[in-house]
C-alpha atoms as an extended CHARMM CRD file, in Angstrom:
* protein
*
       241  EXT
         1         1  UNK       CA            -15.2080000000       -0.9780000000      105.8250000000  PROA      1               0.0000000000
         2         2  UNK       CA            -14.5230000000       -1.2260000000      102.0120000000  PROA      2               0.0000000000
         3         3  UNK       CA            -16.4210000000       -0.0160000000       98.9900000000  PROA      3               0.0000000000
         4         4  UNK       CA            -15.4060000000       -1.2120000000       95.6220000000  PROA      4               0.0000000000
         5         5  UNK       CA            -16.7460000000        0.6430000000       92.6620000000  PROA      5               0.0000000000
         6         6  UNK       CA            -16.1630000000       -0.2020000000       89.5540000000  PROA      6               0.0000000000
         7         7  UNK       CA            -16.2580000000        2.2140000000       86.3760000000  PROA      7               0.0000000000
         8         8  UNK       CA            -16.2000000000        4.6970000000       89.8240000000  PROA      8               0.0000000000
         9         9  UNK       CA            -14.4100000000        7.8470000000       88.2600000000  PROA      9               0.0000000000
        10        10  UNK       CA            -17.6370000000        9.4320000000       86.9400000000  PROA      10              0.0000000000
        11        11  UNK       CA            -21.4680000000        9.3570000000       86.0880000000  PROA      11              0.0000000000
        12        12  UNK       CA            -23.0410000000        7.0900000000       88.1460000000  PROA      12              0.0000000000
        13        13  UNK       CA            -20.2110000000        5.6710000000       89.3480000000  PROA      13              0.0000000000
        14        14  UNK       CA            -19.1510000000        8.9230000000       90.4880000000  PROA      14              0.0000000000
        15        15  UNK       CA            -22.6900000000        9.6650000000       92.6510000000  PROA      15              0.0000000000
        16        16  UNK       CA            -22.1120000000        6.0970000000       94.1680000000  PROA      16              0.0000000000
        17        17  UNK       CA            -18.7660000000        6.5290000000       95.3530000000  PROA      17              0.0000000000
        18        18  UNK       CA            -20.0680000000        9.6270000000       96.9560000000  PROA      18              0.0000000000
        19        19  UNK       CA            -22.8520000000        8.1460000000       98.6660000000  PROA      19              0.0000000000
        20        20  UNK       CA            -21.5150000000        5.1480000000      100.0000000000  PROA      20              0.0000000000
        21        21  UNK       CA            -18.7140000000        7.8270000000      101.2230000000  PROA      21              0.0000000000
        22        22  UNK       CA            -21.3850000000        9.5130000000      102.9070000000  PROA      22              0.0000000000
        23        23  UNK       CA            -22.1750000000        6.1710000000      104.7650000000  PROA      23              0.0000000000
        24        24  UNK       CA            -18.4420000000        5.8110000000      105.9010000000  PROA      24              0.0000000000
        25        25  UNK       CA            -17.0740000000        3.5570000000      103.6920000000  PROA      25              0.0000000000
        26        26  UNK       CA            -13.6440000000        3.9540000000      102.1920000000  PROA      26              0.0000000000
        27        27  UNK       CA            -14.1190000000        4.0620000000       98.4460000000  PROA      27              0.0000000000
        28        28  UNK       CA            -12.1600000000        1.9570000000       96.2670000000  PROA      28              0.0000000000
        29        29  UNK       CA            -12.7520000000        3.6120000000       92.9660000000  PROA      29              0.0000000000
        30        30  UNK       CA            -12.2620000000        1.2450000000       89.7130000000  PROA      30              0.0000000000
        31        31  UNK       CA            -11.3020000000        2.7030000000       86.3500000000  PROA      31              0.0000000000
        32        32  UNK       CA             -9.6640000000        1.7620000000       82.9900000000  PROA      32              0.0000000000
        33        33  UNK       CA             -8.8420000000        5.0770000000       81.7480000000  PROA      33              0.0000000000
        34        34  UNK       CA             -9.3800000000        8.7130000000       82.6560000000  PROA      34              0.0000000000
        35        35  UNK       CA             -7.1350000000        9.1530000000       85.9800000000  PROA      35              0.0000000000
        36        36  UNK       CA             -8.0910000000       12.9700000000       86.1330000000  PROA      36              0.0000000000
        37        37  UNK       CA            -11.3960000000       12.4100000000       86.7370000000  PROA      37              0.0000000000
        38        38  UNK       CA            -10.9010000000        9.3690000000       88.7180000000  PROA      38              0.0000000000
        39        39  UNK       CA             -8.6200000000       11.6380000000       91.1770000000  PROA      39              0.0000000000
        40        40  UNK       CA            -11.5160000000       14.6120000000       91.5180000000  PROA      40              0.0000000000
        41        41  UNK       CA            -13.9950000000       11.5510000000       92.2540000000  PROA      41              0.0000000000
        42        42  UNK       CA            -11.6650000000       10.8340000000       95.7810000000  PROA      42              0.0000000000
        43        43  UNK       CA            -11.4430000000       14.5450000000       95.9450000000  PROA      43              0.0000000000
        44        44  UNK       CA            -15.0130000000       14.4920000000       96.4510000000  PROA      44              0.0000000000
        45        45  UNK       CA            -15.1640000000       11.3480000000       98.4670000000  PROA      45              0.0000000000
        46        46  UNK       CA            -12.8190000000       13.3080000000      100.7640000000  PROA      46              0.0000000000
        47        47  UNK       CA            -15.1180000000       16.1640000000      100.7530000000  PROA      47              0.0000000000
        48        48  UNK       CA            -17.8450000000       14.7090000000      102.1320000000  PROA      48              0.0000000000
        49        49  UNK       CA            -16.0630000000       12.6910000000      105.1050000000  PROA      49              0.0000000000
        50        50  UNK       CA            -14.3130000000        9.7350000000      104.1360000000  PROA      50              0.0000000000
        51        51  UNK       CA            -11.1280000000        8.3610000000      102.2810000000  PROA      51              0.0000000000
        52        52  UNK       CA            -10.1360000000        6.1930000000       99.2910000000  PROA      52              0.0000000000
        53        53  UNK       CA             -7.8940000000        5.4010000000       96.8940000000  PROA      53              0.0000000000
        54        54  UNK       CA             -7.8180000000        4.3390000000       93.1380000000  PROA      54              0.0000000000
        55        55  UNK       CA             -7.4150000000        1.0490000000       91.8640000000  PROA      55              0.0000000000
        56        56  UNK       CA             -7.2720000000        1.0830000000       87.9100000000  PROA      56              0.0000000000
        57        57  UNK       CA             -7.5570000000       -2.0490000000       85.8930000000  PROA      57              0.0000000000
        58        58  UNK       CA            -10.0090000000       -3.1210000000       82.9850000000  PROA      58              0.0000000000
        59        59  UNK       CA            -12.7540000000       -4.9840000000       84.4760000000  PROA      59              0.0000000000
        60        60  UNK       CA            -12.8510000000       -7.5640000000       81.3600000000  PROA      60              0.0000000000
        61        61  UNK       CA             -9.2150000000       -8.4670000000       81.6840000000  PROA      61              0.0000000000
        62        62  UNK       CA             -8.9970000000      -11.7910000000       83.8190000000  PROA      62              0.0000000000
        63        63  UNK       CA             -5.1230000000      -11.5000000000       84.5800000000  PROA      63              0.0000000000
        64        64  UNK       CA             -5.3500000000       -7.5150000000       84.9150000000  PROA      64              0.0000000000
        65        65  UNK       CA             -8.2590000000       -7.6180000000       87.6490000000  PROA      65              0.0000000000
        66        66  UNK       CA             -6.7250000000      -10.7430000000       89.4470000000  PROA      66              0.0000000000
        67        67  UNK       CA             -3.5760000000       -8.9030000000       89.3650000000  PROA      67              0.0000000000
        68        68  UNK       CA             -4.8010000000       -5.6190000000       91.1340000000  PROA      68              0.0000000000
        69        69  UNK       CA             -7.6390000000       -6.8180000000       93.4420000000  PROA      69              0.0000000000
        70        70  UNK       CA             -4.8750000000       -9.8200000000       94.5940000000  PROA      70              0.0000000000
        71        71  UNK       CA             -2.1400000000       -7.0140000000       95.3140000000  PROA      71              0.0000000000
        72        72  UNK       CA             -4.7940000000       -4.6600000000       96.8490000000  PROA      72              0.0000000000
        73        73  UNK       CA             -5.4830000000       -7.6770000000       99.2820000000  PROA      73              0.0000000000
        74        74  UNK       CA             -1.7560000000       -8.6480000000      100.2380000000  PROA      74              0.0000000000
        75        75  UNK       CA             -1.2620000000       -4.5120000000      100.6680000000  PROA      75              0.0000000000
        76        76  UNK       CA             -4.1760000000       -4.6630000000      103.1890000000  PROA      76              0.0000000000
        77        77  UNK       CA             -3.6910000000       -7.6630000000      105.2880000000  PROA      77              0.0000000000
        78        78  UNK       CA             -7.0550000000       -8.3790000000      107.9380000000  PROA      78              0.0000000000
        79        79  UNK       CA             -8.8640000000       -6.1340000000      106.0570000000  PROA      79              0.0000000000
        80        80  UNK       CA            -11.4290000000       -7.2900000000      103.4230000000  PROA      80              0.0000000000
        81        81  UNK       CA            -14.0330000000       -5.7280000000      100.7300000000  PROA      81              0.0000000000
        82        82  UNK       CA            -17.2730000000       -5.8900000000      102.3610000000  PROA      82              0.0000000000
        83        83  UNK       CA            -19.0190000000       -4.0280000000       99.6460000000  PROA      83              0.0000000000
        84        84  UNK       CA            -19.0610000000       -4.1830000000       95.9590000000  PROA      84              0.0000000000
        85        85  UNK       CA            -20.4370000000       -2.5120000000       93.0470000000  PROA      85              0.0000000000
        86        86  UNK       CA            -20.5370000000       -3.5790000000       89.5910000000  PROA      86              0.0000000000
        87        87  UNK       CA            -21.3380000000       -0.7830000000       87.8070000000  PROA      87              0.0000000000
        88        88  UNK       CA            -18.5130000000       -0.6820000000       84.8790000000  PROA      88              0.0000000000
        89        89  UNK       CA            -20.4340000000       -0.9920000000       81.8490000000  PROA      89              0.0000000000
        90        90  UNK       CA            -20.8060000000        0.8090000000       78.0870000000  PROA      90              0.0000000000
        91        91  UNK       CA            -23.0940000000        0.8360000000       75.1570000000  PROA      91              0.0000000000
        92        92  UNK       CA            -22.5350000000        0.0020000000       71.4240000000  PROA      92              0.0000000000
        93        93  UNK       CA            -25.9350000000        0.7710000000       70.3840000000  PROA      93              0.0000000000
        94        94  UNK       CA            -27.0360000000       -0.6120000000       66.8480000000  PROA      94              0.0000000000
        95        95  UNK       CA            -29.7550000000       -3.0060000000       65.1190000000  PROA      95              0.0000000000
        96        96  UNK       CA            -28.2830000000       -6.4520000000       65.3670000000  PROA      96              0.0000000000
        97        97  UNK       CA            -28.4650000000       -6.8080000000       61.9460000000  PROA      97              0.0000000000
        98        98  UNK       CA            -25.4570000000       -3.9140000000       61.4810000000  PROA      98              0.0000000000
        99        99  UNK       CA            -23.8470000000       -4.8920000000       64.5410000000  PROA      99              0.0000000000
       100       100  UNK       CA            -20.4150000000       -5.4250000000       64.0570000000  PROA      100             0.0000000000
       101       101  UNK       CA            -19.1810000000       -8.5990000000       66.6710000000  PROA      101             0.0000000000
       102       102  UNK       CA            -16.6940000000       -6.5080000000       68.1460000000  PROA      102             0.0000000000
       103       103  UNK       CA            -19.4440000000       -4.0750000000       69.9140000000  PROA      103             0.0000000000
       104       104  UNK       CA            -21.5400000000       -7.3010000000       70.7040000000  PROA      104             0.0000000000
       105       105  UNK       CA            -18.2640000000       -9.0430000000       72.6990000000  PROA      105             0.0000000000
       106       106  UNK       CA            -16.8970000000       -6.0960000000       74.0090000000  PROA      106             0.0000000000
       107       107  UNK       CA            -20.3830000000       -4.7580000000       75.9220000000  PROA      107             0.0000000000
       108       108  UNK       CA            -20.6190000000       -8.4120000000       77.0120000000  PROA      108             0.0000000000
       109       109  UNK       CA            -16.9510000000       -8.5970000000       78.5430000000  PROA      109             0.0000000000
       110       110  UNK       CA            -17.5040000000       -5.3200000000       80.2170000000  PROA      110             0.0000000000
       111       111  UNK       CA            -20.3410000000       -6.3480000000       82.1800000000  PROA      111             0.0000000000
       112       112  UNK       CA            -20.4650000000      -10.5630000000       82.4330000000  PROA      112             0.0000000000
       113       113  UNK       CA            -17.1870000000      -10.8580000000       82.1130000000  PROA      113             0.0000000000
       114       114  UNK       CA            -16.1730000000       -7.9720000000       84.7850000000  PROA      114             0.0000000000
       115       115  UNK       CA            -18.8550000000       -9.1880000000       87.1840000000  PROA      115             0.0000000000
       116       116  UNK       CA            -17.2600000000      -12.6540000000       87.2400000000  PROA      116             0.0000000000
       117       117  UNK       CA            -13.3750000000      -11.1650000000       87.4830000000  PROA      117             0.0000000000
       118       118  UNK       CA            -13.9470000000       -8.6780000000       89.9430000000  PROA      118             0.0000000000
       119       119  UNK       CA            -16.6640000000      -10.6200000000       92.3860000000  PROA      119             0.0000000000
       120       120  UNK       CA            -15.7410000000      -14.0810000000       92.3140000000  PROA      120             0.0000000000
       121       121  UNK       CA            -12.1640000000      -13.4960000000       94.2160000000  PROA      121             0.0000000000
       122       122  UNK       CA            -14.1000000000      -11.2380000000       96.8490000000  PROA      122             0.0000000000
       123       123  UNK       CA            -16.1450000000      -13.8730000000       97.8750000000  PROA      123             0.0000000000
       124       124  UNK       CA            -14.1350000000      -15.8880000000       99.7750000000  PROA      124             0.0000000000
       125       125  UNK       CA            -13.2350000000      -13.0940000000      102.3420000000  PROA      125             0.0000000000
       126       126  UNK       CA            -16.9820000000      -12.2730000000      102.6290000000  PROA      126             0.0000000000
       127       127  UNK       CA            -18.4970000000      -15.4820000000      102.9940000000  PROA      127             0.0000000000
       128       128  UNK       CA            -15.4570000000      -15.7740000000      105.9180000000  PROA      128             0.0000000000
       129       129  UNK       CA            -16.6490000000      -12.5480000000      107.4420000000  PROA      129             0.0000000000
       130       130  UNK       CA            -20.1130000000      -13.3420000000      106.9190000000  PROA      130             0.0000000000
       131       131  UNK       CA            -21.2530000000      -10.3820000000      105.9080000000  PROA      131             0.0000000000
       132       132  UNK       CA            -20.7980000000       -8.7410000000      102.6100000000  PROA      132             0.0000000000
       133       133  UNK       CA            -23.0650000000       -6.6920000000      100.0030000000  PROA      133             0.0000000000
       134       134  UNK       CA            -22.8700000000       -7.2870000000       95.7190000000  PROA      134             0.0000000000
       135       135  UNK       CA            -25.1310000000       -4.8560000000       94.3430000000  PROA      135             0.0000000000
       136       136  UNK       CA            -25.1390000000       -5.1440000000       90.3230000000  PROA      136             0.0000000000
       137       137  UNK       CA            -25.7940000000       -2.1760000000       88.0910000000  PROA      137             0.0000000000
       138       138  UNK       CA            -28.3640000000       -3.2680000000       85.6460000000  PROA      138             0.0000000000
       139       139  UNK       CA            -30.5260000000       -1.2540000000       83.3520000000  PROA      139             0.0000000000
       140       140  UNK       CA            -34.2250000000       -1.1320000000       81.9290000000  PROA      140             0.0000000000
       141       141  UNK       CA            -32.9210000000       -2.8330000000       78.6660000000  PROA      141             0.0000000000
       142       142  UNK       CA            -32.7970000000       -5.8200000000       80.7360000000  PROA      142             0.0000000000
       143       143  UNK       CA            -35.5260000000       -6.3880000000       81.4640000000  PROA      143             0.0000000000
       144       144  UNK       CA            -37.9780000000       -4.7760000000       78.8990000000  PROA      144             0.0000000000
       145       145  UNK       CA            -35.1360000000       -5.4300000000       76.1100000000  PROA      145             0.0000000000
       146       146  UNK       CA            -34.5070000000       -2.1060000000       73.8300000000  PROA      146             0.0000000000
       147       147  UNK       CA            -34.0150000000       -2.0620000000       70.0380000000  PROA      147             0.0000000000
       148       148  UNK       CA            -30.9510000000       -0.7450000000       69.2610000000  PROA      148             0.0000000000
       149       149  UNK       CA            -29.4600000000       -2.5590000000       71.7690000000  PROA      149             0.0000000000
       150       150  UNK       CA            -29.0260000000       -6.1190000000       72.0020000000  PROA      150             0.0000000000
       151       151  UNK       CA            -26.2630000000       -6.6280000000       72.9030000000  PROA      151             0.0000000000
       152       152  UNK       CA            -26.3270000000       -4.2010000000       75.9310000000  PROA      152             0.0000000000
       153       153  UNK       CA            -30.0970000000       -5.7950000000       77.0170000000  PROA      153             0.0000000000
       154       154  UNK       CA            -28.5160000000       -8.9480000000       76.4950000000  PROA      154             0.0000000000
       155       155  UNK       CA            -25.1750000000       -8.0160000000       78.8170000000  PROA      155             0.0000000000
       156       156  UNK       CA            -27.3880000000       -7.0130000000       81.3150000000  PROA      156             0.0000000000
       157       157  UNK       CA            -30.5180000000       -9.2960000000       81.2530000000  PROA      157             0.0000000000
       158       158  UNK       CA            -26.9920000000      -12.1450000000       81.5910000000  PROA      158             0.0000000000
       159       159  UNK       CA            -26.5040000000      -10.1390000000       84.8410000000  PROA      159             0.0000000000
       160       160  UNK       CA            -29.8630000000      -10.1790000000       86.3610000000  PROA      160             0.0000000000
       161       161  UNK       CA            -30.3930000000      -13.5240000000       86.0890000000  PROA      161             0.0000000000
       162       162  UNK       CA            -26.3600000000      -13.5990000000       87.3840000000  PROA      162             0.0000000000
       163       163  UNK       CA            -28.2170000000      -11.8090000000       90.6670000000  PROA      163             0.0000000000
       164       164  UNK       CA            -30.5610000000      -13.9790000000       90.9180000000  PROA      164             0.0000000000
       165       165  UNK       CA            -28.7270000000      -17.2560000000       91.0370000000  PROA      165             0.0000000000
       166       166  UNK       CA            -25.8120000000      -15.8130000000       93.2220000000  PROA      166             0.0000000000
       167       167  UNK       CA            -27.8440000000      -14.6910000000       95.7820000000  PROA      167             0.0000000000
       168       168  UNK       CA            -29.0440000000      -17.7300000000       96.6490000000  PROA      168             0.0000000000
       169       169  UNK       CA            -25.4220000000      -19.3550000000       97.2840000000  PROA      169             0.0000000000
       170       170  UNK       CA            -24.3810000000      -16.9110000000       99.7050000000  PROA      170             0.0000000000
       171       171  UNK       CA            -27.6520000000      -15.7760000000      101.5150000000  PROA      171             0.0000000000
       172       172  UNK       CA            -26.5780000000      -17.5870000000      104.5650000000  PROA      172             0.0000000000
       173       173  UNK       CA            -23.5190000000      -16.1250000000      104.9000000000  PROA      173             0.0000000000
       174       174  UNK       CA            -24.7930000000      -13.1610000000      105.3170000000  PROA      174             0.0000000000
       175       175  UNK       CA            -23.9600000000      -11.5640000000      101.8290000000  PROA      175             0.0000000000
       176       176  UNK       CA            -26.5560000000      -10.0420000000       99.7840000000  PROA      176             0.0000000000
       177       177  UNK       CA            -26.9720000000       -9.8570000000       96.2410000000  PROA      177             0.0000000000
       178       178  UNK       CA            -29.1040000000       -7.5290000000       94.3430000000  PROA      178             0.0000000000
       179       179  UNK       CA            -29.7260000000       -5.2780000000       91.3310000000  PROA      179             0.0000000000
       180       180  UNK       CA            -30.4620000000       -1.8530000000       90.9980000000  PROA      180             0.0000000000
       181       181  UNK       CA            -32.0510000000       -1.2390000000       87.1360000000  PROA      181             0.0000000000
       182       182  UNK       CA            -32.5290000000        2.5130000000       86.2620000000  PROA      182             0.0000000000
       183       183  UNK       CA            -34.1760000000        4.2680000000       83.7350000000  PROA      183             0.0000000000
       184       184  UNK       CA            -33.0130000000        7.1050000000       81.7300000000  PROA      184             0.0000000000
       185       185  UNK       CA            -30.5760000000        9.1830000000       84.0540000000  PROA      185             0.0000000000
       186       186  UNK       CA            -28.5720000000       11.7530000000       83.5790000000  PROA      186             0.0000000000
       187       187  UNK       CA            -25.0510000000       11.0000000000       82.4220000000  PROA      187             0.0000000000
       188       188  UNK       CA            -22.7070000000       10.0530000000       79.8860000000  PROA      188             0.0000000000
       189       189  UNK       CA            -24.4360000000        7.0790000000       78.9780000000  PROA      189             0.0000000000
       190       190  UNK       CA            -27.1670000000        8.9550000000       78.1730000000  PROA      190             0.0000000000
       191       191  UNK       CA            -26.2700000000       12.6530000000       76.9360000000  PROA      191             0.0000000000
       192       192  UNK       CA            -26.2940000000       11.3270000000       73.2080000000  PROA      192             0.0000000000
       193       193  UNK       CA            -30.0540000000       10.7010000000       73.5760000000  PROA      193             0.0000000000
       194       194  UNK       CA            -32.9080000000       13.0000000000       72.5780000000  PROA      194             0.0000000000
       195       195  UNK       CA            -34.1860000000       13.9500000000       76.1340000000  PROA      195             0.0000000000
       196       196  UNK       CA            -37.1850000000       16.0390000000       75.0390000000  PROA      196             0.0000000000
       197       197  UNK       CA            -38.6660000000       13.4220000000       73.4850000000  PROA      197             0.0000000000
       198       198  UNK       CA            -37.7490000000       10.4650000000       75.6490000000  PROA      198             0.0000000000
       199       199  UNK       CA            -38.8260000000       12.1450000000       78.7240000000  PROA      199             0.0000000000
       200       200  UNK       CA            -42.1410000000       12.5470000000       76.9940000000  PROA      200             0.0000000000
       201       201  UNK       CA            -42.8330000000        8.3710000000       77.4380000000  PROA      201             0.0000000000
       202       202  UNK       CA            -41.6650000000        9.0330000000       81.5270000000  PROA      202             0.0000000000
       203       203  UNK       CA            -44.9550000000        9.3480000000       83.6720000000  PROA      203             0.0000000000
       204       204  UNK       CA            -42.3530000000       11.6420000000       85.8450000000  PROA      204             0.0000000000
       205       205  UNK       CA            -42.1440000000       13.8400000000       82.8270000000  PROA      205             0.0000000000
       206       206  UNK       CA            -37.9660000000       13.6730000000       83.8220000000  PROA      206             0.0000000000
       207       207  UNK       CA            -34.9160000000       11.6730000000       83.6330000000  PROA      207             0.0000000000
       208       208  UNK       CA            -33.2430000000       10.5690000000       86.9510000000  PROA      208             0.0000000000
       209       209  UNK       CA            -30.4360000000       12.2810000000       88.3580000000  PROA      209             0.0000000000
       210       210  UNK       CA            -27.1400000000        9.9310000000       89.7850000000  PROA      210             0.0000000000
       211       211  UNK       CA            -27.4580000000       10.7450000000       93.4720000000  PROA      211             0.0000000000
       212       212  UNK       CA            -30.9770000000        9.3010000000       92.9420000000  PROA      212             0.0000000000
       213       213  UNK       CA            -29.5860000000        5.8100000000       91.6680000000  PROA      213             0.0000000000
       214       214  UNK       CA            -26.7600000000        6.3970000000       93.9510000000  PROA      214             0.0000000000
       215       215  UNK       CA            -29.0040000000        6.5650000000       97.6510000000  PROA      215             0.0000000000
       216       216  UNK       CA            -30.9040000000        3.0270000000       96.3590000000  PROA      216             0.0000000000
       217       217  UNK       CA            -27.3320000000        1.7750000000       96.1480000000  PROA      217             0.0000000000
       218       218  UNK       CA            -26.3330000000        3.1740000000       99.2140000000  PROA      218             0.0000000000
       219       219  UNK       CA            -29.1370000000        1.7740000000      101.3800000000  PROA      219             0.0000000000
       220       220  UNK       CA            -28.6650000000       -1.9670000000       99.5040000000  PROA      220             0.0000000000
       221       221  UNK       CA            -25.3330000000       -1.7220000000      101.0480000000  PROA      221             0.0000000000
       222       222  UNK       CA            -26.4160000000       -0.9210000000      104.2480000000  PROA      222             0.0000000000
       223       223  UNK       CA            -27.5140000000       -2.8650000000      107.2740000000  PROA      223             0.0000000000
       224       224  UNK       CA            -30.9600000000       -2.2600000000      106.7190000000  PROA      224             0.0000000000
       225       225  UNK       CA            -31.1100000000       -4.0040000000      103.9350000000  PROA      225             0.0000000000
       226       226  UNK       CA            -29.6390000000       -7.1960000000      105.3260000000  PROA      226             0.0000000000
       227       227  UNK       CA            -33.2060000000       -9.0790000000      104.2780000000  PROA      227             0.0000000000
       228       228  UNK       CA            -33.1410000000       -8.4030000000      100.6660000000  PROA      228             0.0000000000
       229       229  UNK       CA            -31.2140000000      -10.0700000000       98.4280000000  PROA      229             0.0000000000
       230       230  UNK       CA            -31.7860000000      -11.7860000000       95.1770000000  PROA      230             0.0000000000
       231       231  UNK       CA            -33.8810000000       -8.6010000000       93.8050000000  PROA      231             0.0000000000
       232       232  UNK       CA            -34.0850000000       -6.0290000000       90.8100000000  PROA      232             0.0000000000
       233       233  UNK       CA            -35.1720000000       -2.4450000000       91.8780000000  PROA      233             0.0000000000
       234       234  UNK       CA            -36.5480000000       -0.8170000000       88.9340000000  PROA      234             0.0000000000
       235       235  UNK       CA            -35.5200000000        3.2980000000       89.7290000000  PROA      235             0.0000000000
       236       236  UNK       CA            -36.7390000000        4.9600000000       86.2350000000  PROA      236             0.0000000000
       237       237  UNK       CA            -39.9440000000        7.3500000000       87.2140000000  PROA      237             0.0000000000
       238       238  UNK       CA            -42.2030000000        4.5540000000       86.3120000000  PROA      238             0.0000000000
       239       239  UNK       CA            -41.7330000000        4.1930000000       82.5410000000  PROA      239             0.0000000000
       240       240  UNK       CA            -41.7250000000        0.4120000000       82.6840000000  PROA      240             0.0000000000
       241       241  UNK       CA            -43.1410000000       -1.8960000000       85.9810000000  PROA      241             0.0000000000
């Protein structure tokens, strides 16, 4: 079966593509820029015992994303993407009251705007199938809201309650929808942030690591998971409950 990931070249997108690899799904990796490191994430899906193959297009373009997940479809005829992941995302971190309204739109596209383009024509063929996992990447801002960033707690508060609602059309099809909403982890995201002092405010003294986020993923997408759907799985070593 098929894995989508989107933003799938690196960081946590990256560890996902791996682990769902791991579970023998062929990756579909999802990028808008950054083909180098787009081609060493398949190298390392191939590594550990699967294939793939890279689909670039910008998640917040309508046209773009019809364009490339319609021509990925009519190059794959009776197959179908069972399993997506909406991880594709970025931050534009400032007080609202200095935030220009470029770096509030453009954090919104990414995310509400590239769930919508890249999920809604994916549907179809798993409601058909009946059977078919969304699972959303999310983030703490979302739910406990972060200064700094409202726009980016506002993108992805937008997407849990996106989860929420969703999940509920499709449940008896056999589709599941959830979220997964880490914490601090290690990547790009977060490299520009003081770590000795955040990690002070974690209970588990740490930040994450990706292939942490990336086995919660991995077992929403599996068929163990086929009675949860609709949820929001905090993973952030229990700085907020």
């Amino acid at each position: 079966m098929y894995a989508l990931v989107t933003g799938g070249s690196r960081g946590l997108g990256r560890a996902v593509s791996v682990a769902l690899a791991k579970e023998g799904y062929t990756i579909i990796i999802n990028y808008r820029k950054g083909q180098a490191e787009a081609e060493e994430t398949l190298a390392m899906v191939r590594a550990a015992g699967s294939d793939g193959e890279l689909l670039p297009f910008d998640v917040a373009n309508r046209e773009e994303a019809t364009a490339a997940i319609e021509g990925w479809q009519k190059a794959h005829a009776g197959e179908y993407i069972a399993v997506v992941v909406n991880n594709a995302g970025i931050r534009r971190d400032n007080l609202m009251v200095f935030m220009p309204y470029e770096d509030w739109s453009q954090v919104l596209r990414i995310t509400l705007d590239g769930f919508y383009n890249v999920t809604q024509p994916l549907l179809q063929p798993m409601l058909v199938k009946k059977w078919g996992r969304i699972v959303n990447m999310v983030s703490l801002s979302g739910l406990k809201g972060l200064p700094g960033q409202t726009n980016y707690s506002a993108s992805k508060g937008g997407l849990i309650a996106a989860t929420k609602a969703l999940a509920q059309e499709v449940a008896r099809k056999g589709v599941t929808v959830n979220a997964v909403a880490p914490g601090f982890i290690h990547s790009d995201m977060t490299k520009d942030l003081d770590e000795a002092s955040l990690k002070k405010t974690i209970p588990a003294n740490r930040f994450g690591e990706p292939e942490e986020v990336a086995a919660l993923v991995a077992f929403l997408a599996s068929e163990k998971a086929g009675y949860i759907t609709g949820e929001v799985i905090s993973i952030n070593g229990g700085l907020y409950t």
